[in-house]
N, CA, C and O atoms as a GROMACS GRO file, in nm:
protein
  476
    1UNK      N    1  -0.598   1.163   0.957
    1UNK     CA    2  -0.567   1.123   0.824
    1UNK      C    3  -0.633   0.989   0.796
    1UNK      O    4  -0.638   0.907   0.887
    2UNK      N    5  -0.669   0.970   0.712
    2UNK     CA    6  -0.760   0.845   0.644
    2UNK      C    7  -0.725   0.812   0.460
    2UNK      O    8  -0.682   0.889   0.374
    3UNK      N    9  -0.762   0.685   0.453
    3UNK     CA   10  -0.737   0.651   0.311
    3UNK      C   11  -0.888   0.628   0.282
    3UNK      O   12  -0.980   0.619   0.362
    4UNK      N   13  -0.890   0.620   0.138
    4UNK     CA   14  -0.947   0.561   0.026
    4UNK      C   15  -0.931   0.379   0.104
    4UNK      O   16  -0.813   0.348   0.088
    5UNK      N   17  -0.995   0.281   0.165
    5UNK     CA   18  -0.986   0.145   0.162
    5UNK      C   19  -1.035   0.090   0.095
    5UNK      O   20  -1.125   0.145   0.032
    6UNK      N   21  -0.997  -0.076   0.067
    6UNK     CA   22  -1.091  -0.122  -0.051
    6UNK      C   23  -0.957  -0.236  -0.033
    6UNK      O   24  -0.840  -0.215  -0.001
    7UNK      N   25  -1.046  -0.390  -0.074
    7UNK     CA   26  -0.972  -0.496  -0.065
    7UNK      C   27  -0.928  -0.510  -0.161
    7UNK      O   28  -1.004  -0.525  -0.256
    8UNK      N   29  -0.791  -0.511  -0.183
    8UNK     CA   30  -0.714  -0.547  -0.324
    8UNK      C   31  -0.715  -0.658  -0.377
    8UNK      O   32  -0.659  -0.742  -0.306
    9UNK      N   33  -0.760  -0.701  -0.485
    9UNK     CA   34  -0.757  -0.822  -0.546
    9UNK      C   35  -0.651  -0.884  -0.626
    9UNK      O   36  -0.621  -0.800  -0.711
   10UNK      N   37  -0.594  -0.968  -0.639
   10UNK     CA   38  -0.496  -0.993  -0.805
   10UNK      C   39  -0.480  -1.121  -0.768
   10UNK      O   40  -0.473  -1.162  -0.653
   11UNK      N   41  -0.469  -1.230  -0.936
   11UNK     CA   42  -0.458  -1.359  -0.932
   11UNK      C   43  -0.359  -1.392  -0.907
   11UNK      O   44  -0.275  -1.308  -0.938
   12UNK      N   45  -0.294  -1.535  -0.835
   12UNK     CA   46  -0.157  -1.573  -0.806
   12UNK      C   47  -0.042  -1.510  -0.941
   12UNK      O   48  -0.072  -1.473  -1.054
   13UNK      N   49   0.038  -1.514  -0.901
   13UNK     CA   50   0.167  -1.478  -0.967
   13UNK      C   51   0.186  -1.385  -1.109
   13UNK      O   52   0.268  -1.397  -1.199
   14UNK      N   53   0.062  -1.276  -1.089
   14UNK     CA   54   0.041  -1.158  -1.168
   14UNK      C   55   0.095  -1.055  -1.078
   14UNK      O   56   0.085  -1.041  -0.956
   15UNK      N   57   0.163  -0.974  -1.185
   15UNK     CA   58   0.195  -0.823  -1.132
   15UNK      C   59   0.185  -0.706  -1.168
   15UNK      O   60   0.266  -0.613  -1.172
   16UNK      N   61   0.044  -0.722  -1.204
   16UNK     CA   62  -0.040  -0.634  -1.251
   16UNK      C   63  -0.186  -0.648  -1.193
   16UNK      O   64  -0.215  -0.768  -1.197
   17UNK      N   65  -0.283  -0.579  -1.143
   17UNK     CA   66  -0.263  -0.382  -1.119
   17UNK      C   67  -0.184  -0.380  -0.982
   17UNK      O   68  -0.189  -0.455  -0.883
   18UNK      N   69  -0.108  -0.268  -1.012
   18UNK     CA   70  -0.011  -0.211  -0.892
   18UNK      C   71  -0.150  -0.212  -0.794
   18UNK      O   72  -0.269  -0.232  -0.820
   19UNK      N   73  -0.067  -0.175  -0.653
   19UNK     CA   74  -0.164  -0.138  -0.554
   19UNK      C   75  -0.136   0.008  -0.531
   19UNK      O   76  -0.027   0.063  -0.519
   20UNK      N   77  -0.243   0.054  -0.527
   20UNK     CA   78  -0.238   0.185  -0.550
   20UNK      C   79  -0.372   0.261  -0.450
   20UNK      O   80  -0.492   0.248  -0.473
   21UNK      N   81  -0.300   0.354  -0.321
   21UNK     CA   82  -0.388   0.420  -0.207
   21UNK      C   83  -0.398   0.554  -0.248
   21UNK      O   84  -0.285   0.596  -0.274
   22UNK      N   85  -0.486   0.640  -0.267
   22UNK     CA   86  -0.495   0.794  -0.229
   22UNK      C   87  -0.517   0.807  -0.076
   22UNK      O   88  -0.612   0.765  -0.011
   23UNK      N   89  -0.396   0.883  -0.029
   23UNK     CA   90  -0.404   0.948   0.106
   23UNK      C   91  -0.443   1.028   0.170
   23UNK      O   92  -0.349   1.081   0.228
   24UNK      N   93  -0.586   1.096   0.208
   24UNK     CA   94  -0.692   1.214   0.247
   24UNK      C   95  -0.642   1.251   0.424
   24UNK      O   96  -0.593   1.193   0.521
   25UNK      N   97  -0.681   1.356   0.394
   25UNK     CA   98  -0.690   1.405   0.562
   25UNK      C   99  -0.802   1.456   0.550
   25UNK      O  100  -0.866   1.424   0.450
   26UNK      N  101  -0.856   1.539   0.637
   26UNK     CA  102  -1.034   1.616   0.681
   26UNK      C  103  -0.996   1.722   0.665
   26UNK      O  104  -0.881   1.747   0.703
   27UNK      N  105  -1.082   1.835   0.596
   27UNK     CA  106  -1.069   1.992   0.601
   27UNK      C  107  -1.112   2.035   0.684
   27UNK      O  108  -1.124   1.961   0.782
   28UNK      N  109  -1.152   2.149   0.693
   28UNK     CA  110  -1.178   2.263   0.821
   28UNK      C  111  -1.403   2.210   0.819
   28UNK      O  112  -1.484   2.216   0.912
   29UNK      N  113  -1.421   2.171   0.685
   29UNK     CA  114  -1.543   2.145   0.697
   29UNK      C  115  -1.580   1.978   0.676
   29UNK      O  116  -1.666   1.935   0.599
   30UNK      N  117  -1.503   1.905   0.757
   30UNK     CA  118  -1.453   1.742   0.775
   30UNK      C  119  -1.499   1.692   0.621
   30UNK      O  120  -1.555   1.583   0.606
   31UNK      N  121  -1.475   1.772   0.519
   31UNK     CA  122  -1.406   1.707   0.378
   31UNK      C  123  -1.297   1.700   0.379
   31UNK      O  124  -1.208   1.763   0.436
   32UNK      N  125  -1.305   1.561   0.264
   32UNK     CA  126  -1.165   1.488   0.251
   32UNK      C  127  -1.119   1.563   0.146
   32UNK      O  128  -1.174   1.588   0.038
   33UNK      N  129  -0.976   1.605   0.203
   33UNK     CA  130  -0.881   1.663   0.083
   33UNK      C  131  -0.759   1.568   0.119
   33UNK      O  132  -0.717   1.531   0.228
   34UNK      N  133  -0.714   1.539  -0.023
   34UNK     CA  134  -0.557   1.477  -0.076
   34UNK      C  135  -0.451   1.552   0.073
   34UNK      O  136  -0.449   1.663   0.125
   35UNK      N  137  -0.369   1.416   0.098
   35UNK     CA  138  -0.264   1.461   0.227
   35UNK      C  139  -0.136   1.484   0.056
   35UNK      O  140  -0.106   1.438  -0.054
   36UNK      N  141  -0.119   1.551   0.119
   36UNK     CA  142   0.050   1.605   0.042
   36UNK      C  143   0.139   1.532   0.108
   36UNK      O  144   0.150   1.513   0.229
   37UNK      N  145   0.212   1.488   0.001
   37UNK     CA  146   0.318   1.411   0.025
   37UNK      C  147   0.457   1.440  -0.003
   37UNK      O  148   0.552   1.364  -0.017
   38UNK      N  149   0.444   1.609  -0.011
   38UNK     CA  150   0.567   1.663  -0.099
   38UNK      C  151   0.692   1.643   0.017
   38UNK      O  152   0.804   1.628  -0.033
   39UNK      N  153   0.689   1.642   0.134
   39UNK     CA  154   0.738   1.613   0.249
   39UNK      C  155   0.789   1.520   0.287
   39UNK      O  156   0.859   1.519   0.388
   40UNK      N  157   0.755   1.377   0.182
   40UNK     CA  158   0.792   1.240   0.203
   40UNK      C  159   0.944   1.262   0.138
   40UNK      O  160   0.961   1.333   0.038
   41UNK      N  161   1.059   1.188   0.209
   41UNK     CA  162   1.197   1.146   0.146
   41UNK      C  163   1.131   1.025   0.117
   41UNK      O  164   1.064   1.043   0.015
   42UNK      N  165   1.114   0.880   0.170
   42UNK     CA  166   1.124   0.798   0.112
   42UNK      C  167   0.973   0.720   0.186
   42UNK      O  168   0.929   0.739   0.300
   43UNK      N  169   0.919   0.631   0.077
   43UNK     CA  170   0.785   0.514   0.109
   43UNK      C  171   0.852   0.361   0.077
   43UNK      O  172   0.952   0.334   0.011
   44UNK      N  173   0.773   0.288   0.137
   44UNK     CA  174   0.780   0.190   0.154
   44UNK      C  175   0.658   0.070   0.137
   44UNK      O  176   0.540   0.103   0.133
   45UNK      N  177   0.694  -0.050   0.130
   45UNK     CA  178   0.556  -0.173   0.120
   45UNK      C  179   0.610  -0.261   0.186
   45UNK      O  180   0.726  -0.302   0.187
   46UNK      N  181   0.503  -0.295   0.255
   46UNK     CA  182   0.546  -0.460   0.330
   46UNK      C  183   0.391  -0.516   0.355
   46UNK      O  184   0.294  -0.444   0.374
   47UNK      N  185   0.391  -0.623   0.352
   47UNK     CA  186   0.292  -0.715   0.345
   47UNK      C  187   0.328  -0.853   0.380
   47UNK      O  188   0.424  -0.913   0.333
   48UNK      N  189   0.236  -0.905   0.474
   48UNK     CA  190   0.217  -1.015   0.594
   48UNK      C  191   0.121  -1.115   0.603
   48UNK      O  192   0.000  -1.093   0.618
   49UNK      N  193   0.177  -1.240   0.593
   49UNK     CA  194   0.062  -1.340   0.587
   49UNK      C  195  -0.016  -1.338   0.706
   49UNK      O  196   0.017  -1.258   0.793
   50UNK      N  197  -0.141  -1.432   0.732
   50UNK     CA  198  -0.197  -1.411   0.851
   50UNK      C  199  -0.145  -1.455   1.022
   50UNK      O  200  -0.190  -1.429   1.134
   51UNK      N  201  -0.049  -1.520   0.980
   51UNK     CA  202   0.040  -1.545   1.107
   51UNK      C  203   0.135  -1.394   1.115
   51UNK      O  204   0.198  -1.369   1.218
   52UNK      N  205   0.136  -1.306   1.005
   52UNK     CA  206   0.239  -1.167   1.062
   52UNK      C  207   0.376  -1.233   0.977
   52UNK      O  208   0.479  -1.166   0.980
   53UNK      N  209   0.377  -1.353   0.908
   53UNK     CA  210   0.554  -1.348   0.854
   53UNK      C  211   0.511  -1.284   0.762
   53UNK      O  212   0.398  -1.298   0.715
   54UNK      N  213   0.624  -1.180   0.710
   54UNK     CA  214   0.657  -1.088   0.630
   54UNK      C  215   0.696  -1.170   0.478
   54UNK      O  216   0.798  -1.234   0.450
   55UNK      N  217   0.600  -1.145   0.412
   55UNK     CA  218   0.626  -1.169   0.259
   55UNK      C  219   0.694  -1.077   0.162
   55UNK      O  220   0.768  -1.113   0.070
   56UNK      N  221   0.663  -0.959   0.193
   56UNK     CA  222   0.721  -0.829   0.150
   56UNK      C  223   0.789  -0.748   0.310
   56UNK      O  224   0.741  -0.720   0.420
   57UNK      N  225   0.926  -0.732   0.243
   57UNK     CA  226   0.944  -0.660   0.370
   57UNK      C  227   1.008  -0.502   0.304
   57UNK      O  228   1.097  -0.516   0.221
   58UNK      N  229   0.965  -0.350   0.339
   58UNK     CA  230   1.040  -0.266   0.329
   58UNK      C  231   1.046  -0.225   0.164
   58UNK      O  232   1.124  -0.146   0.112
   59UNK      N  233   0.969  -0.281   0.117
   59UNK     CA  234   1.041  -0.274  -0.052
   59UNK      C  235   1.002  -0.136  -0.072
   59UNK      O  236   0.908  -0.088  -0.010
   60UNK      N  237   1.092  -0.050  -0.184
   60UNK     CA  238   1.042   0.105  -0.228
   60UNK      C  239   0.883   0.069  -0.282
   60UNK      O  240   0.837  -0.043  -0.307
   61UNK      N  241   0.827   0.184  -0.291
   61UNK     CA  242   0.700   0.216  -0.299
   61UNK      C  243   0.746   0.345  -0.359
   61UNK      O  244   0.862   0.382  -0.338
   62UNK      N  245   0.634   0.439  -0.459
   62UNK     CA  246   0.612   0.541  -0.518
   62UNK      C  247   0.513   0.602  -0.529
   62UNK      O  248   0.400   0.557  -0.542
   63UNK      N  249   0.570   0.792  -0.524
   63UNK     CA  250   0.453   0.894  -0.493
   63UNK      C  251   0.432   0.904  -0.630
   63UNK      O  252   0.513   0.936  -0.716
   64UNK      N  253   0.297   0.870  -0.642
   64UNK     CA  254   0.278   0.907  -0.798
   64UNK      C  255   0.190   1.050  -0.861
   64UNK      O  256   0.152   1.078  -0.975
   65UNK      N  257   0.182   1.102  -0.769
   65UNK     CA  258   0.113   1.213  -0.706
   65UNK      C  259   0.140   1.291  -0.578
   65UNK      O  260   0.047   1.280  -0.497
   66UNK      N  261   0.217   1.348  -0.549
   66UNK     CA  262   0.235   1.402  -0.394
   66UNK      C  263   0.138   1.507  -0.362
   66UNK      O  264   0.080   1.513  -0.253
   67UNK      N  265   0.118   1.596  -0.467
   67UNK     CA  266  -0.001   1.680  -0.446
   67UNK      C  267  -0.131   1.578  -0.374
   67UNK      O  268  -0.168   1.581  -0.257
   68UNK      N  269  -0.192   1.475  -0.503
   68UNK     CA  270  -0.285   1.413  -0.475
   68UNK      C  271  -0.285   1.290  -0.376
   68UNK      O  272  -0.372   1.204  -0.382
   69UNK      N  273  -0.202   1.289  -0.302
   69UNK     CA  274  -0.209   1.188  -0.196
   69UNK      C  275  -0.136   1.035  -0.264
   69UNK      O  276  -0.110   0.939  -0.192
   70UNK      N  277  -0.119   1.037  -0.360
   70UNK     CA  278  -0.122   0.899  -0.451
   70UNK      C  279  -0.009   0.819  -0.414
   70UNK      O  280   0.096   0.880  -0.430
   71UNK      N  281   0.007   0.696  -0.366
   71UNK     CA  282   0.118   0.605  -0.359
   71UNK      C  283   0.107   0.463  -0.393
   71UNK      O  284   0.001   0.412  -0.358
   72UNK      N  285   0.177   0.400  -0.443
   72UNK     CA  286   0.190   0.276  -0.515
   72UNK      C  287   0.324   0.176  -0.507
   72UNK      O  288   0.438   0.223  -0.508
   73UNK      N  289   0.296   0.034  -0.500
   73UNK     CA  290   0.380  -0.035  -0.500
   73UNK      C  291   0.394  -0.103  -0.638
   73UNK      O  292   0.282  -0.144  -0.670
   74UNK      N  293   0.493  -0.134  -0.740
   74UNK     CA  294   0.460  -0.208  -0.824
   74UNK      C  295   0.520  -0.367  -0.796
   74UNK      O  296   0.631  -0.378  -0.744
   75UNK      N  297   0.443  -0.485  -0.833
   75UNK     CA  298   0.466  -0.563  -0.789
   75UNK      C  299   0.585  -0.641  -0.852
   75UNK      O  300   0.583  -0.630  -0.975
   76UNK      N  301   0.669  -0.702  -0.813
   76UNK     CA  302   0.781  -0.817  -0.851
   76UNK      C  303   0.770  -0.936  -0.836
   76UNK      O  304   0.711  -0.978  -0.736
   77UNK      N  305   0.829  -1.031  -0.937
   77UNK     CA  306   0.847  -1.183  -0.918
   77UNK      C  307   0.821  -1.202  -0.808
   77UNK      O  308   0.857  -1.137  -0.710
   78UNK      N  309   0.748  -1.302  -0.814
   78UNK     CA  310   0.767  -1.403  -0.662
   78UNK      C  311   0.631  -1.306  -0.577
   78UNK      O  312   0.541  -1.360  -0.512
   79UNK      N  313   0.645  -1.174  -0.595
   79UNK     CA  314   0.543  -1.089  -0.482
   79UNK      C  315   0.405  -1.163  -0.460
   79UNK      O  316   0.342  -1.161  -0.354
   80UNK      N  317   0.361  -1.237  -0.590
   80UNK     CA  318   0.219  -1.268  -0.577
   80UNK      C  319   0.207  -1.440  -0.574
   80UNK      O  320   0.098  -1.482  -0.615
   81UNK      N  321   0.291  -1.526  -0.538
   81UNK     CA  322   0.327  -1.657  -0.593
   81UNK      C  323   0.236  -1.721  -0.500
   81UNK      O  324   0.182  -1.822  -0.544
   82UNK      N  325   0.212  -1.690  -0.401
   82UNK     CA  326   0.139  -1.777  -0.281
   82UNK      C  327  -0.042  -1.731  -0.260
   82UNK      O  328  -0.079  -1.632  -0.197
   83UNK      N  329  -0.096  -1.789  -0.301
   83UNK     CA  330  -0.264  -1.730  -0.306
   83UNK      C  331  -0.270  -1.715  -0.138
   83UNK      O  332  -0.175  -1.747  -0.066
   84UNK      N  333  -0.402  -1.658  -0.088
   84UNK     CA  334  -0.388  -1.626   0.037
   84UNK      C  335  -0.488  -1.476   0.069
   84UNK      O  336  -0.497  -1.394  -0.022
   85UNK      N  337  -0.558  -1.452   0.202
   85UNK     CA  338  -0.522  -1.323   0.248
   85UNK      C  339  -0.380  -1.290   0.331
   85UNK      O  340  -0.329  -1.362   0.418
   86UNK      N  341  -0.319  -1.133   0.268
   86UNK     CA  342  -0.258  -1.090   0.315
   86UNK      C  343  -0.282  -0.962   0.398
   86UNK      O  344  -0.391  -0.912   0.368
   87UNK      N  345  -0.223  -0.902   0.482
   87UNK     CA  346  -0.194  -0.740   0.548
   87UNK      C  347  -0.128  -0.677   0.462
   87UNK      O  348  -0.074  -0.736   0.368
   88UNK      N  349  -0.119  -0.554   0.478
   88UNK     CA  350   0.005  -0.462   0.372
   88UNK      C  351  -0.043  -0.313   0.403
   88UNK      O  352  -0.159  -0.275   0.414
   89UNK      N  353   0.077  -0.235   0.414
   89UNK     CA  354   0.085  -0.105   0.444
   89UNK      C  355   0.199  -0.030   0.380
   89UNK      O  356   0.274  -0.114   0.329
   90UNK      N  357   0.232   0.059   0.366
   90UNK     CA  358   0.303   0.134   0.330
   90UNK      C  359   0.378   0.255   0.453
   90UNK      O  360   0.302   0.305   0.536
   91UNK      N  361   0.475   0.279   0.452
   91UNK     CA  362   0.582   0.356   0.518
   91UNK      C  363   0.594   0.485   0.464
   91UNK      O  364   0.601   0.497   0.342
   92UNK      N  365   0.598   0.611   0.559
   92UNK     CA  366   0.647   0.726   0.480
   92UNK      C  367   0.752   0.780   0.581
   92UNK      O  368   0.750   0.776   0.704
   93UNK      N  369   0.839   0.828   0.501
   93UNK     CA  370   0.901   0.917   0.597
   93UNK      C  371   0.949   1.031   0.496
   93UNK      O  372   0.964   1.049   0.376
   94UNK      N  373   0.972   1.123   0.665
   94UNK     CA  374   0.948   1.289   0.612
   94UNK      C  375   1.071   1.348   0.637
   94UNK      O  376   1.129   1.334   0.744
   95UNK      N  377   1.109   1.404   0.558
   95UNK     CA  378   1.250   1.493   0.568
   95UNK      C  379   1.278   1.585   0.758
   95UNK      O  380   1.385   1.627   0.802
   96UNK      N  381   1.183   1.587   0.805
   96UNK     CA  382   1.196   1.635   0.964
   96UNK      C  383   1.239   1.495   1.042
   96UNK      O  384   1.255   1.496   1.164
   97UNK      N  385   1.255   1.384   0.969
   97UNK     CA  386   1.288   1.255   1.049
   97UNK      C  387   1.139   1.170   1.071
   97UNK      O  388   1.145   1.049   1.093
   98UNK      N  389   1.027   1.227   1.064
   98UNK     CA  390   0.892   1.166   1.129
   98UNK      C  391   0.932   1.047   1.030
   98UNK      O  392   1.033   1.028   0.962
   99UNK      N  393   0.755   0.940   1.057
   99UNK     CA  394   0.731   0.864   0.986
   99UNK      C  395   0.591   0.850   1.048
   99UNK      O  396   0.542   0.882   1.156
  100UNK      N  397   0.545   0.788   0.931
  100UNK     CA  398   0.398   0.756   0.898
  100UNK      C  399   0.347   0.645   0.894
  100UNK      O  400   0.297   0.652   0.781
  101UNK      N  401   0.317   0.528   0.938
  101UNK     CA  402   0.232   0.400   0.835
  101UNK      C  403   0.058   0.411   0.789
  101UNK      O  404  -0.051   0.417   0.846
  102UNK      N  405   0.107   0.409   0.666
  102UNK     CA  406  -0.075   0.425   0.623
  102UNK      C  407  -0.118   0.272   0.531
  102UNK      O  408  -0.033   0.202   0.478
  103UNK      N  409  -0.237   0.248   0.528
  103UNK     CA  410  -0.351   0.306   0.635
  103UNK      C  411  -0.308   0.329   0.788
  103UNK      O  412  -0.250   0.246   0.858
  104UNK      N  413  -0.347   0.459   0.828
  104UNK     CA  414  -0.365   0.418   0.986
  104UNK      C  415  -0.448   0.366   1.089
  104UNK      O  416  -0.449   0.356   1.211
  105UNK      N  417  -0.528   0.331   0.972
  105UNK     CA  418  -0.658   0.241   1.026
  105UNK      C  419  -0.648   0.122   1.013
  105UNK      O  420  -0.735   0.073   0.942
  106UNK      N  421  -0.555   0.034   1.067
  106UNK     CA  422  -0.538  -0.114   1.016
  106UNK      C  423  -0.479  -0.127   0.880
  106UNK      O  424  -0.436  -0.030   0.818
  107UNK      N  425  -0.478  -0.238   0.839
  107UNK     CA  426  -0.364  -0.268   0.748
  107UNK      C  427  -0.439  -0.278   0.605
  107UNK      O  428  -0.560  -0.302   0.599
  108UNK      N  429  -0.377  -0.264   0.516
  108UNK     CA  430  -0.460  -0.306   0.353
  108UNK      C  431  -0.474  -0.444   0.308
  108UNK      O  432  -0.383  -0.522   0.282
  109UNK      N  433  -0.624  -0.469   0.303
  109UNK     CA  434  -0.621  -0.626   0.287
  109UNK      C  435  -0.566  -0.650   0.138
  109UNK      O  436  -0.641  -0.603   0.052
  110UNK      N  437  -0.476  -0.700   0.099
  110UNK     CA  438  -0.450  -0.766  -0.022
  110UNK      C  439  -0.474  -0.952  -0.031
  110UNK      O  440  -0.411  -1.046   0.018
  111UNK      N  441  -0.605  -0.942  -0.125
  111UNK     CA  442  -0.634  -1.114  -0.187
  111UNK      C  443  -0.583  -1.176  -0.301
  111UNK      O  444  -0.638  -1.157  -0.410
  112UNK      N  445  -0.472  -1.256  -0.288
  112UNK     CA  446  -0.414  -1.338  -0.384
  112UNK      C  447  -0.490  -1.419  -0.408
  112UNK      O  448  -0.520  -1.494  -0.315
  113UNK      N  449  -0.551  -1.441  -0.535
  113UNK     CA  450  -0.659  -1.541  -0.589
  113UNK      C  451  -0.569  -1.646  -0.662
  113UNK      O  452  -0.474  -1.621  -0.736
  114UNK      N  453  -0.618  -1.767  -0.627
  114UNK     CA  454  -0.513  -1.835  -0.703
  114UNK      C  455  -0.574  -1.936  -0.828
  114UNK      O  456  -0.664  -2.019  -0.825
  115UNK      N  457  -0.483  -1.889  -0.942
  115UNK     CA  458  -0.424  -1.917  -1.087
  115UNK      C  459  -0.477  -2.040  -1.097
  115UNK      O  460  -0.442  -2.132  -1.023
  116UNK      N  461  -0.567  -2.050  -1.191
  116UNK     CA  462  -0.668  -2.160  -1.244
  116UNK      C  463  -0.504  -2.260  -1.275
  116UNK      O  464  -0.480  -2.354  -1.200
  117UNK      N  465  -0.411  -2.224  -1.384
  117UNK     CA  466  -0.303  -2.300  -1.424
  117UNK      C  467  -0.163  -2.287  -1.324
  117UNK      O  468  -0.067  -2.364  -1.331
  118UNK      N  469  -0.174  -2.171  -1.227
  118UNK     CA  470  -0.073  -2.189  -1.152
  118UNK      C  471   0.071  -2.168  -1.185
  118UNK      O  472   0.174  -2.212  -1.133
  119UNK      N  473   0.048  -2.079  -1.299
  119UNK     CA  474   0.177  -2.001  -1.349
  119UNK      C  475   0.160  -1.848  -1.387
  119UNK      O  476   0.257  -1.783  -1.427
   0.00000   0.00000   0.00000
């Protein structure tokens, strides 16, 4: 299983654009088709400064697409207040009990750019 990667950008203390992954697996002819997510009970976001403390811990996340792989965090107060690189991944878990963290290729870089005015 593999994602769509790509470094997320957004200016300090905006919470807007969501972060938003399409989730692929490989077909029988190693094309990428959408992982289904109809299987997920519940997702998750957490995101980590570069020492690993947790800025986001656990927060819900949403399938916005389960067919198409699609999941998203939307962001809250405070989520973007500290400019910085961060880590960030998302949690799935599946009604059989499993769980997932995607990317499973390392973590999603999210870049807090920081706010010419700082509000």
């Amino acid at each position: 299983m593999q994602q769509n990667i790509a470094i997320f950008k957004i200016k300090q203390n905006d919470t807007l654009p969501v972060v938003k992954i399409n989730v692929t697996t490989r077909g029988c002819l190693d094309e990428k088709i959408p992982f289904n997510l109809s299987g997920v009970t519940a997702s998750t976001f957490s995101m980590a400064d570069d020492c690993g403390s947790l800025k986001i811990s656990s927060m819900p996340a949403q399938i916005t697409c389960a067919s198409g792989g699609t999941l998203q965090y939307n962001w809250i107060e405070g989520d973007t207040n500290v400019p910085g690189i961060f880590s960030a991944e998302f949690e799935l878990y599946f009604d059989d009990g499993k769980k997932i963290t995607v990317p499973t290729l390392g973590p999603l870089q999210v870049n807090i750019i920081k706010d010419i005015n700082g509000v």
